[in-house]
C-alpha positions, -999 to +999 in steps of 0.1 A: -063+707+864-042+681+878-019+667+856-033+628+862-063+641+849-076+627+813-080+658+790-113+644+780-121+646+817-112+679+823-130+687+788-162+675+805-160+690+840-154+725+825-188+725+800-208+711+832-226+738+846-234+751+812-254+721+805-273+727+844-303+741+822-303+713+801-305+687+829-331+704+843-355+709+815-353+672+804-364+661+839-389+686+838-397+671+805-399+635+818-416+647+854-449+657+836-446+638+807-472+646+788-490+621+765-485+626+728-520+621+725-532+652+742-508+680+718-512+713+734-489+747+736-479+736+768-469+703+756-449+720+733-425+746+749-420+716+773-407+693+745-388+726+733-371+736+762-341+711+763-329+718+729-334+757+736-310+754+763-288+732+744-289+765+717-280+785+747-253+759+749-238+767+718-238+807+723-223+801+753-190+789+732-185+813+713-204+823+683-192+852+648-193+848+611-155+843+617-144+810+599-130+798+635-171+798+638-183+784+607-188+744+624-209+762+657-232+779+632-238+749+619-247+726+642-265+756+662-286+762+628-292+727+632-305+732+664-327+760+656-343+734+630-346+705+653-365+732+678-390+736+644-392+702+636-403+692+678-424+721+675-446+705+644-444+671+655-464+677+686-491+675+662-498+645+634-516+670+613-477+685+608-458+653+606-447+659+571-433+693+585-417+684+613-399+660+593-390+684+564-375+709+594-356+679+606-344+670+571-327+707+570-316+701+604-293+669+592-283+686+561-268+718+590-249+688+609-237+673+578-218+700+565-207+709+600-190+675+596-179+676+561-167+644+543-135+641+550-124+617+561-150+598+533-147+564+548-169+542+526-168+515+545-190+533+572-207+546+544-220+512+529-233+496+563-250+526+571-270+527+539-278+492+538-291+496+568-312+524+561-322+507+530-336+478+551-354+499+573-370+522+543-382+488+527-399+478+561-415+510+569-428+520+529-459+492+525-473+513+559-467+549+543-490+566+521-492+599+502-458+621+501-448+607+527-437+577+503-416+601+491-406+621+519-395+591+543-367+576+518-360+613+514-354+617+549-335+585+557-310+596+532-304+629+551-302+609+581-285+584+577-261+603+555-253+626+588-246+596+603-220+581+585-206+618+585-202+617+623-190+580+622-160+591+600-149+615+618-139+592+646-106+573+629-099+552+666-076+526+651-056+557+636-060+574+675-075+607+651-104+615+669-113+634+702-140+631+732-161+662+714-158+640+679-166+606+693-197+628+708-208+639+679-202+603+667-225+590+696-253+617+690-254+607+654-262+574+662-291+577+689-305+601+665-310+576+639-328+554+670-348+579+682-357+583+644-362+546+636-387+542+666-407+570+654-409+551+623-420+517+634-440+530+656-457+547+630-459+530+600-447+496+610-461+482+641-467+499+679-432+498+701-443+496+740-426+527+755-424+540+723-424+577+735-402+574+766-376+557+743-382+584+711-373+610+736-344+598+758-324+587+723-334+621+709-324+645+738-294+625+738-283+626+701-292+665+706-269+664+736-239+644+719-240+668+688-243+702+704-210+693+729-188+691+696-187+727+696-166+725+729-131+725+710-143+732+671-128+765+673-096+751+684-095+720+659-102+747+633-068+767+644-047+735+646-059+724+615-049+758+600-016+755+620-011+718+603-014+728+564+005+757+567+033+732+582+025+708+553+030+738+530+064+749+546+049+781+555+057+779+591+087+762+603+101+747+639+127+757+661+150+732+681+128+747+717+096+740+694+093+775+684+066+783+653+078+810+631+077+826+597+090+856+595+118+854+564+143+878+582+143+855+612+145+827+593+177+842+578+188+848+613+184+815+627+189+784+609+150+763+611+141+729+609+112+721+587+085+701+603+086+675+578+126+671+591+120+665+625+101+627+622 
């Protein structure tokens, strides 16, 4: 790594060729492109295949039921459901479960996310926006779906504002894999939104080619958060124990905790060193 090189750069350049198969099956995808109107198997495990890979992705980082783990498991669990959800939506007859696998898949990347930092101001545009959309798309809906769509955009849209939060730029708390995740969240939420108006509001020209670019994209954005989760989780574990004076600074930046040392050689605490 050179050391004019941008972390985030490096970041990238190192997960590269494990995203080669991902690449590849989207312009496999986008090469035949086969017409929603004519579902088939095929069709299928060709709309599958980029976010199998992206699953493969995932594994590829590092996977346990360690609590280092616990955000990977997550957003691959999320994964697994959005593979359900593509597979079902191949076929209108399954709309209303495709969309009830991809409800479980936003409530996975939600509590990858967590909601902290809450940022309610995110929060509030977010919903008003879904709000609009939901009172748009409902005089188009019938049956449980009139149920199931608000249902939906609240999962959604709530796994949005998640991801938005977690990128705090004017406070310089965020990093490349976070404002990914940020990214993802939102061309999820477009991909979604054309779905809708195309189906219950009015026909979008393109509507497939742009469902599918946004969606393999969001998948994309999410699933590269797990680059550094593991080692967010550690520095955040590193952090609070600070906070708590359980581990303490030398002068040559030093973490320690052992009390015999400590007796041994004066330390500074954290908090005593800004």
């Amino acid at each position: 790594m050179s050391p004019w090189e941008p972390l985030w750069l490096h970041g990238l350049k190192s997960v590269g060729p494990k995203l080669v198969p991902f690449c590849k099956t989207v312009a496999i995808y986008f090469v035949l492109f086969i017409p929603v109107s004519q579902p088939s198997l095929f069709a299928m495990v060709i709309k599958c295949l980029p976010v199998l890979s992206l699953i493969a992705f995932v594994l590829l980082h590092g996977m346990s039921l360690g609590e280092e783990y616990a955000y990977s498991r997550r957003i691959l669990l999320g994964l697994i459901f959005s593979v359900i959800g593509d597979a079902f939506l191949v076929w209108d007859e399954f709309f209303l479960h495709g969309m009830a696998a991809f409800g479980v898949a936003q409530v996975f990347y939600t509590s990858a996310y967590g909601f902290r930092p809450l940022n309610m101001y995110a929060a509030s545009v977010i919903y008003a926006i879904m709000a609009v959309g939901v009172t748009l798309l409902l005089p188009g809906v019938e049956g449980v779906l009139k149920v199931g769509v608000p249902i939906y955009g609240v999962l959604l849209m709530t796994m949005v504002w998640r991801a938005v939060a977690r990128v705090q730029l004017f406070q310089e708390l965020w990093t490349w894999t976070k404002l990914c995740s940020c990214v993802g969240g939102i061309f999820f939420a477009l991909s979604d939104s054309v779905i809708g108006f195309n189906a219950f509001y009015t026909a979008i020209p393109h509507a497939q080619a742009i469902i599918m670019s946004t969606y393999y994209a969001a998948q994309l954005g999410i699933s590269l958060s797990v680059v550094d989760s593991k080692a967010s989780y550690l520095d955040s574990i590193r952090e609070n124990k600070m906070k708590h004076g359980k581990w303490y600074s030398s002068p040559d930046n030093t973490c320690f905790k052992k009390q015999s040392y400590l007796q041994e050689r004066p330390a500074i605490p954290i908090s005593a060193m800004h």
